[in-house]
C-alpha positions as CSV (number, residue, x, y, z in Angstrom):
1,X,60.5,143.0,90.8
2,X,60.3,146.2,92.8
3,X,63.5,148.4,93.4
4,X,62.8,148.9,97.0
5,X,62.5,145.8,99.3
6,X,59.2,144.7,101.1
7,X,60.8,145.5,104.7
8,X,61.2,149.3,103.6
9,X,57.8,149.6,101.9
10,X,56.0,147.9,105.0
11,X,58.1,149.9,107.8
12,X,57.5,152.9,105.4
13,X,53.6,152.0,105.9
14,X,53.6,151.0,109.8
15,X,50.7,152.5,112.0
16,X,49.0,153.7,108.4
17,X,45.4,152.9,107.8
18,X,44.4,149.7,105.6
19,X,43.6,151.6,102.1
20,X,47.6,152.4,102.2
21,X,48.6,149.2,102.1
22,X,46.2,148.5,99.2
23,X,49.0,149.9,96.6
24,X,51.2,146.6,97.6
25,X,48.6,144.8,95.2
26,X,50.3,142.9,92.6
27,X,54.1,143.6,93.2
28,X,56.9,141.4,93.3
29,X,59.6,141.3,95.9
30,X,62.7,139.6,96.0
31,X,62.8,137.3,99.1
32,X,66.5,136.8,100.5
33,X,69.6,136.8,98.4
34,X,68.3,138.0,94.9
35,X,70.6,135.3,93.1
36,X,68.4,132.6,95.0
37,X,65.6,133.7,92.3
38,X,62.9,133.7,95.4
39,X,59.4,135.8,95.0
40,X,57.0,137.0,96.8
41,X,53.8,138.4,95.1
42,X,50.6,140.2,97.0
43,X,48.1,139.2,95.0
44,X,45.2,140.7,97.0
45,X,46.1,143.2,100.0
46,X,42.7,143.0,103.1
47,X,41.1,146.1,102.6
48,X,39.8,146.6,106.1
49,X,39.8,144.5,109.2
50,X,36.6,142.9,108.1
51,X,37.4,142.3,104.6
52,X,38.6,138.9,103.0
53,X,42.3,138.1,104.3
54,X,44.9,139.4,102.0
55,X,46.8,136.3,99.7
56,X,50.3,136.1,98.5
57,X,52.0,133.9,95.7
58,X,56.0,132.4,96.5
59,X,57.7,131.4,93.7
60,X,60.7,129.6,93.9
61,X,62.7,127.3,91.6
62,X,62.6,123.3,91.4
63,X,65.3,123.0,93.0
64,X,64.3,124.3,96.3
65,X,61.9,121.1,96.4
66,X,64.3,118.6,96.4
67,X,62.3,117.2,93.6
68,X,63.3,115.7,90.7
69,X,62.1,117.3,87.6
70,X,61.0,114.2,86.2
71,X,58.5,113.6,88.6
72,X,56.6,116.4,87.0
73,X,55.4,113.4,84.0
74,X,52.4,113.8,86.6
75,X,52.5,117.4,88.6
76,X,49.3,116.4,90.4
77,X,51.0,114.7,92.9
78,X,53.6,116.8,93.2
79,X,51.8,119.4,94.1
80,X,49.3,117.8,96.9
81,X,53.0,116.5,98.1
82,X,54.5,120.4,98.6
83,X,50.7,121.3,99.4
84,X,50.9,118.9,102.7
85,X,54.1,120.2,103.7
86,X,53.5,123.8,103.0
87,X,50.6,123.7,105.1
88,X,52.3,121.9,107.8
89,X,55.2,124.1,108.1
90,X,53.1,127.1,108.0
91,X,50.9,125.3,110.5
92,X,54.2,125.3,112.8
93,X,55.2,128.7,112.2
94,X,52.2,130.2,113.2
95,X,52.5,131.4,117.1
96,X,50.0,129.4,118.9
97,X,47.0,131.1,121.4
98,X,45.8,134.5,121.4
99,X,44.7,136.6,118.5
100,X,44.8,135.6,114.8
101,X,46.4,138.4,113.5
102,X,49.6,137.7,111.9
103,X,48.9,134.4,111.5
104,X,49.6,132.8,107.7
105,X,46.2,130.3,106.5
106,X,46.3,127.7,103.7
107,X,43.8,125.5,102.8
108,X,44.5,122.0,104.7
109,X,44.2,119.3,102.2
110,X,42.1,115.9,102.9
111,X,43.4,111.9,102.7
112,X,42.7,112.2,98.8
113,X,45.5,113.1,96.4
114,X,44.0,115.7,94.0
115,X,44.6,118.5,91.7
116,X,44.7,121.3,93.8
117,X,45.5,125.1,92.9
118,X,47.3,126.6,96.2
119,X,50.3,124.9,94.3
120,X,51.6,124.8,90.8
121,X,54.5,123.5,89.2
122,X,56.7,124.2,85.7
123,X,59.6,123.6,84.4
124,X,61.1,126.8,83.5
């Protein structure tokens, strides 16, 4: 994790041009109460307006879910079950009309249940 919270850095950065935001690539910021063990990682930061979107990893604990940890016997399903209603709470969050910008993407699943990657699971 970083010392300085996200909401600093990113105020810090405001009305600065896309390469500065580039150096949030990679760290780890502690979302909310720190003793809630919540993450938020920038894996890849857009390099321009024009560039592939930038992508960013949560990770929280199990116990967030509301799922039971033997359930994860078989984590496919698990994880096309927090998949569906990632991307339909996202899909609510997001303000509707206008621009794009600011909006937050995941890949929508189909009917199938699958092994998908925009999710994992562990016990740990």
């Amino acid at each position: 994790m970083t010392g300085q919270p996200l909401d600093r850095l990113l105020t810090g950065l405001d009305e600065s041009g896309y390469g500065s935001y580039r150096k949030l690539t990679g760290r780890r910021f502690p979302v909310g109460d720190p003793r809630d063990d919540l993450e938020l990682t920038l894996e890849h930061v857009q390099a321009d307006p024009y560039a592939p979107p930038s992508a960013l990893r949560v990770d929280l604990p199990l116990r967030y879910t509301g799922i039971p940890g033997d359930l994860l016997a078989d984590p496919v399903p698990v994880r096309d079950h927090l998949l569906r209603r990632l991307a339909d709470a996202i899909d609510r969050s997001n303000p509707r009309g206008g621009r794009s910008a600011g909006h937050l993407r995941i890949d929508v699943p189909g009917p199938e249940i699958l092994h998908r990657s925009a999710v994992t699971v562990h016990h740990g």
